[in-house]
N, C-alpha and C positions, 0 to 999 in steps of 0.2 A: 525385548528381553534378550538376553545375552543364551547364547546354542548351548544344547545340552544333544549329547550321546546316549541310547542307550542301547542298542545294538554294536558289540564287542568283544572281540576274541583278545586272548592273552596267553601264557605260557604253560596256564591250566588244561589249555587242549590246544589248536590248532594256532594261536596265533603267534606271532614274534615279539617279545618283552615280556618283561615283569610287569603285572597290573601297575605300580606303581610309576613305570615309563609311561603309561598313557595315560592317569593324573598330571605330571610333570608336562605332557606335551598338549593335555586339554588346557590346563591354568595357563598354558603360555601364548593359547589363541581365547583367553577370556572367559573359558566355560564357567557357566552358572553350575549345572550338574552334570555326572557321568556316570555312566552303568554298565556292570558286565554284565555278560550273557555268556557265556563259556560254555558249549555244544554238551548238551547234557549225559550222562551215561548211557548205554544201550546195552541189550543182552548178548552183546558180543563187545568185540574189541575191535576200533577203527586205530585210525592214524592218526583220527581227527577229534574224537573223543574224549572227554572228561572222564576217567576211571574211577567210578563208585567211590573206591578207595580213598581216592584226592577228594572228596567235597568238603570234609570238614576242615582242611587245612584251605582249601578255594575261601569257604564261608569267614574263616578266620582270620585270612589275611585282607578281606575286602572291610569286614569288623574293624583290623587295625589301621587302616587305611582312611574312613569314616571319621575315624575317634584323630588321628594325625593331622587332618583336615576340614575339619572342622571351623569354623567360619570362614571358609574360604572356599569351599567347593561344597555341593549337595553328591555323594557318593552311595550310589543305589547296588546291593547285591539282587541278581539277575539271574535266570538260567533260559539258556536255547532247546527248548523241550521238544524231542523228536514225533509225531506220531509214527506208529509203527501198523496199528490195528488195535482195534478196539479192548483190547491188554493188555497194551504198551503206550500208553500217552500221559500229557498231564494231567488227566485227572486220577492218576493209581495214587494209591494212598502213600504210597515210599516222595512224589516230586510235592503231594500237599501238603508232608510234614515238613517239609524244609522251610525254613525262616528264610524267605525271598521277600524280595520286597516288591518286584513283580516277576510273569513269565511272558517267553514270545512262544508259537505254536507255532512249529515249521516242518516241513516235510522237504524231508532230504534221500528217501528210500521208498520204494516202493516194493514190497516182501510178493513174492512169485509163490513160496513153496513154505512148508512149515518142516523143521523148526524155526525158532528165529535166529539167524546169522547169516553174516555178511555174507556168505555163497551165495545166498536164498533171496539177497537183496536188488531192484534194479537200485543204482544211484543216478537221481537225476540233476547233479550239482558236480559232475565228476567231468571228466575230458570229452571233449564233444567222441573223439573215435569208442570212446566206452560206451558213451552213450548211442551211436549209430549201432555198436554190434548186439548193444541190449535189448534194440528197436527190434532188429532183424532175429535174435534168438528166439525172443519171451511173447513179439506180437506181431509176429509173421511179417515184419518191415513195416507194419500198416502205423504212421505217426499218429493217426488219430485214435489206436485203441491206447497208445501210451496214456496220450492227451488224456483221454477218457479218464483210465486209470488215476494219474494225479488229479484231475478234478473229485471225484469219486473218494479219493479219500481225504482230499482238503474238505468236502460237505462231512465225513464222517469226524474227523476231526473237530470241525467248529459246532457238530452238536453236542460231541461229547468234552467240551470245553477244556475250563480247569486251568484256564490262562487267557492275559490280559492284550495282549498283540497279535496278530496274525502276523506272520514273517513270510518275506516274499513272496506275497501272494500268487503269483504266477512266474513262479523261478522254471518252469518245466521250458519257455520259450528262449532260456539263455540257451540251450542244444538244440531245441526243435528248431529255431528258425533258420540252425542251418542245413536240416534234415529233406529232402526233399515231399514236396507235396503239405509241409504246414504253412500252415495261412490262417494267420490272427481276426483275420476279417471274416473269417467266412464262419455261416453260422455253428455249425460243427463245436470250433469255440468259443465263438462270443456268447453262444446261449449258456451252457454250463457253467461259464464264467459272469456271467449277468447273475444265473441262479445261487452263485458262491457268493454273490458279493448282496443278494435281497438278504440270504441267511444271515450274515456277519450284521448287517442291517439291524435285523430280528434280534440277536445275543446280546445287541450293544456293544461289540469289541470294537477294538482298534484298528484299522489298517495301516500297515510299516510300507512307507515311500522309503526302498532302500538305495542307496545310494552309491551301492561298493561297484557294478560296473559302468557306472554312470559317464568316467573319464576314458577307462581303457578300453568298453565294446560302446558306449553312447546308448545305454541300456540302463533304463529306471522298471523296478521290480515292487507295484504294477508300471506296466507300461505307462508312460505319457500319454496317450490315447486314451487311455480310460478313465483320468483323474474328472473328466467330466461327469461319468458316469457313477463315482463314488461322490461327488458333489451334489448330483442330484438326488443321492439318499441320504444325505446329509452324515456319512459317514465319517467318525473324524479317525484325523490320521497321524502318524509323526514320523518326523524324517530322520535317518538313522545310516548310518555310515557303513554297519557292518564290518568295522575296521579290525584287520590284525595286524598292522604295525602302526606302531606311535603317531606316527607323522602322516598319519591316514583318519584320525577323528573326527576330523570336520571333512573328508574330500566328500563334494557334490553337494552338500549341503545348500549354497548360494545358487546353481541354476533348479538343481530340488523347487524349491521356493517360490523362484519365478516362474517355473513350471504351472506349479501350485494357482499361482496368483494368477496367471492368464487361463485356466482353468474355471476358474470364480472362487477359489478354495481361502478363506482369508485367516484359517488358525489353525494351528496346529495341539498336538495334544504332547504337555509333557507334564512330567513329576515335578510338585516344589513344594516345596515342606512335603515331603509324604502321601502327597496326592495331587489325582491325575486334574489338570486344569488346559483350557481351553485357553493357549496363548497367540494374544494375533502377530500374523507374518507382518515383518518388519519390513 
């Protein structure tokens, strides 16, 4: 079956183009369908965030985009729903009224202090040197209470649901591994992350093989190493580009796959006609 995206940034928040450039640049490598995800609102204001304000023109213009395209592309409105804490996630009743047609669940903050705002936030998606001084401020250098941290609230997340994808499941290793003293193998994190991935198991969700630094650090988010371990729970998963610029829709997808496949993984999970179906790796 012909690639589908649905992990994607656009002009709505963080990414480079008009949603309508990365229709133009999926149709020109053969997509079947394509979805945005545009970083959802927060109680603050990022750089990288979707502003309350802009969703109904986001939801409006992906509507006219849909209806423009129409037998020629399957075009999915999406959102990249942050957890924050237990009353800030997908499941508030403000992201379940929106007319999405699915959500991913991703943790890109980790809140230290209350109230809720950026001061108050570790980011752990941000420049490795942010990330080293936020190790050293908030948990005394120690890489493993961070660790902790974002596992602790990926389990609180995936029980309080409220959405269809888990998203980069283990994004915390794009910084820690180059933090001194973290170590993917050691049990520390492979347990907490065993015990994230029985849960995700238990909910029936999805795991995102993403694929955004796949070419420029040789980093798949979950790691390659573990796609056996999501195989063995029979977890299904889809592979998702994470793209902000046009010409970035499909990057990683093809070793994604073969990854996948020497794994034992042989389908992936995508939307066609409007629902999630079990398609096999080509």
């Amino acid at each position: 079956m012909q690639p589908g995206n649905f992990h994607s940034h656009c002009a709505f928040c963080d990414g480079h183009g008009a949603p309508e450039e990365f229709i133009v640049a999926a149709l020109a490598q053969r997509f079947r369908a394509y979805g945005f995800s545009s970083h959802s609102p927060l109680p603050f204001e990022t750089a990288w965030n979707m502003p309350a304000a802009d969703m109904p023109c986001y939801l409006a213009e992906i509507a006219r985009l849909k209806e423009k395209y129409r037998g020629r592309m399957e075009i999915y409105a999406g959102l990249e729903i942050d957890y924050l804490d237990e009353a800030y996630n997908a499941s508030i009743p403000y992201f379940r009224s929106l007319p999405l047609d699915y959500r991913i669940g991703s943790i890109h903050f980790l809140p230290w202090r209350q109230p809720r705002e950026e001061a108050g936030m570790v980011c752990i998606d941000g420049d490795c040197a942010g990330f080293a001084a936020a190790v050293d401020r908030h948990y005394g250098g120690d890489i493993r209470l961070i660790t902790k941290h974002f596992f602790d609230s990926s389990m609180r997340m995936v029980e309080t649901g409220g959405f269809d994808i888990v998203g980069h499941i283990d994004k915390i290793y794009m910084n820690g591994s180059l933090h001194p003293g973290f170590d993917i193998t050691a049990d520390w994190y492979r347990n907490p992350f065993a015990g994230l991935l029985d849960l995700i198991a238990e909910k029936g969700l999805t795991v995102e093989i993403n694929t955004k630094n796949l070419h420029r650090k040789n980093q798949t988010y979950p790691h390659a190493n573990t796609f056996g371990e999501i195989e063995r729970r029979r977890i299904p998963v889809i592979v998702n580009s994470d793209c902000h610029y046009p010409r970035l829709v499909n990057d990683g997808r093809a070793e994604a796959l073969a990854l996948l496949k020497d794994a034992g993984i042989r389908t992936t999970r995508e939307l066609v006609d409007g629902a999630w179906q079990d398609v096999a790796v080509e």
